[in-house]
C-alpha positions as a printed NumPy array, in Angstrom:
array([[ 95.806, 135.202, 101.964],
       [ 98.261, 135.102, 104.979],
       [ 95.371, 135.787, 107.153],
       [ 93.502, 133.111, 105.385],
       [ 95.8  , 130.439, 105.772],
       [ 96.24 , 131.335, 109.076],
       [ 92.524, 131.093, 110.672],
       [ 92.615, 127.854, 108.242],
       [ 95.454, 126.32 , 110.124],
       [ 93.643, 127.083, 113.348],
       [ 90.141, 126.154, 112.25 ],
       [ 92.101, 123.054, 110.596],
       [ 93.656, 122.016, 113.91 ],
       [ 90.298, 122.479, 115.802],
       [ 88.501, 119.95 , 113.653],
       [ 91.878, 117.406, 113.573],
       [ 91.663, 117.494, 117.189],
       [ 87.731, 116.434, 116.855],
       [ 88.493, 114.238, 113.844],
       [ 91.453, 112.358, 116.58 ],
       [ 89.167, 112.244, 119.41 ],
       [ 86.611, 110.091, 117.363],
       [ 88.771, 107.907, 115.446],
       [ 91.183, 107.112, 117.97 ],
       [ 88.843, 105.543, 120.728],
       [ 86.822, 103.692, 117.338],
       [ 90.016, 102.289, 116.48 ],
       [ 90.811, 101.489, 120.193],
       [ 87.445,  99.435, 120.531],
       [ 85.678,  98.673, 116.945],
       [ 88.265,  98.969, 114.195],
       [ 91.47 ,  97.536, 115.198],
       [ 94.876,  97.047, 112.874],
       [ 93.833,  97.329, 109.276],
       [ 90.489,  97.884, 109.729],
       [ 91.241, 101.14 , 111.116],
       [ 90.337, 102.503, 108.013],
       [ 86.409, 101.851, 108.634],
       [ 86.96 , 104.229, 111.662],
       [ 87.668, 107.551, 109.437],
       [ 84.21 , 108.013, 107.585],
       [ 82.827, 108.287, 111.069],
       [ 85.385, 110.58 , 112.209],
       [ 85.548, 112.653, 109.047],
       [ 81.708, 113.103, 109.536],
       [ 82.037, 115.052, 112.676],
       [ 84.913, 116.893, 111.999],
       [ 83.283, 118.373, 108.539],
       [ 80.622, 119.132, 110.384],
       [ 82.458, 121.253, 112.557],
       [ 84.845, 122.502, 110.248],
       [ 82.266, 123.646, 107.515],
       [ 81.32 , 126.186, 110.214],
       [ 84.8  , 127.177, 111.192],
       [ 85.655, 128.256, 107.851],
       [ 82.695, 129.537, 106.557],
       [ 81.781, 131.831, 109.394],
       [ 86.025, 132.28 , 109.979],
       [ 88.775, 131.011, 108.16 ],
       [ 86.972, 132.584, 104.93 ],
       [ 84.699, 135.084, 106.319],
       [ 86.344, 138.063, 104.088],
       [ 86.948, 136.085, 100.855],
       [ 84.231, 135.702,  97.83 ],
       [ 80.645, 135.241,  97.916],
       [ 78.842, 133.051,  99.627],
       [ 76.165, 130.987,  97.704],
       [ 72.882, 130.449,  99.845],
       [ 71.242, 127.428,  99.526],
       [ 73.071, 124.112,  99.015],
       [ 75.413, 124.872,  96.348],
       [ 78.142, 125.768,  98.729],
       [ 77.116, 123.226, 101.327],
       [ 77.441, 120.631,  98.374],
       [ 80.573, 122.204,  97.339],
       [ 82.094, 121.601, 100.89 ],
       [ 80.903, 118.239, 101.042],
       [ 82.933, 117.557,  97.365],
       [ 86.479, 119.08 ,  98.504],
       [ 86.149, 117.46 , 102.16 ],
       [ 85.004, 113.529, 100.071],
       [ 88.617, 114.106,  98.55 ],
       [ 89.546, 115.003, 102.053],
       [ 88.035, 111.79 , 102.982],
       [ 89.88 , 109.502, 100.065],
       [ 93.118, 110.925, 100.888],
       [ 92.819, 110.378, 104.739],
       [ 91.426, 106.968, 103.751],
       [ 94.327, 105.993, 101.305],
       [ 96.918, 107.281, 104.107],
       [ 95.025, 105.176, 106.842],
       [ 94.656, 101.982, 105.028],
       [ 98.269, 102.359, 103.538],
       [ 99.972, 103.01 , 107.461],
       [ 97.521, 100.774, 109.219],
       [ 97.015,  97.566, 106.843],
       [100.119,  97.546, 104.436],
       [102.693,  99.492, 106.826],
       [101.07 ,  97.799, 109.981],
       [101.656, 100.946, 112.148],
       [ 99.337, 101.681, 115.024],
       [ 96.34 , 103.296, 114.314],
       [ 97.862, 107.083, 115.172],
       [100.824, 106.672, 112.698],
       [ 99.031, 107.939, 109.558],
       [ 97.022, 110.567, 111.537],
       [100.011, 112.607, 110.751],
       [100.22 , 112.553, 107.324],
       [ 96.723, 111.818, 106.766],
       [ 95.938, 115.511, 108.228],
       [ 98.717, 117.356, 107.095],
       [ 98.169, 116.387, 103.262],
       [ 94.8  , 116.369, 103.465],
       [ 94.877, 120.376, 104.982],
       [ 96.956, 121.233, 101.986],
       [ 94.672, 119.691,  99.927],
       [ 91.549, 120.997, 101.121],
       [ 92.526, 124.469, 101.306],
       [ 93.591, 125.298,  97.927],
       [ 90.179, 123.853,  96.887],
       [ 87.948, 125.633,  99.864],
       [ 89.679, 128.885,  98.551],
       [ 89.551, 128.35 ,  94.754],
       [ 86.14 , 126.87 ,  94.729],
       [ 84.153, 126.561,  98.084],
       [ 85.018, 130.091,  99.357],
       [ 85.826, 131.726,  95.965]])
């Protein structure tokens, strides 16, 4: 599992990077102060995108079965929605209650929503 959480952390950080480098400059132009929050369905998007290929074909490459079809691919798209709510909550509670700049609640946003997202991509996804 060490080696599991590891890769996951990596393949995590690779898709936070994409996730920041589409929500920051939509926030920047389009979504400003509180509606920052409109900014992270469209960043989420992309970064699922590339993260359902990260840890399917590494973070979990050794762990369970894989389902073919669109069972898994459903799966995925369940765990990273509550990936989505939680990053959404955390945005809209830094940006329009909090009134911190748009990047604030990128840090908690991603770390909780990591934590998160793992334990359910291993239990249920990946499983």
């Amino acid at each position: 599992m060490i080696g599991q959480l590891i890769r996951f952390g990596i393949a995590g950080g690779l898709s936070s990077v994409v996730y920041s480098l589409v929500y920051l400059p939509l926030t920047h132009f389009f979504f400003q102060g509180a509606r920052a929050v409109l900014a992270v369905p469209f960043a989420f998007a992309v970064a699922v995108t590339v993260g359902f290929f990260l840890h399917s074909k590494w973070s979990f490459k050794d762990h369970g079965t894989r389902d073919q079809g669109v069972v898994q691919h459903a799966k995925f798209v369940v765990v990273q929605g509550s990936g989505l709510a939680l990053n959404a909550a955390v945005t809209w509670v830094g940006t329009a209650l909090l009134h911190f700049p748009p990047w604030v609640p990128l840090i908690p946003a991603i770390f909780l929503a990591a934590i998160v997202t793992f334990f359910l991509n291993r239990l249920w996804v990946f499983g």
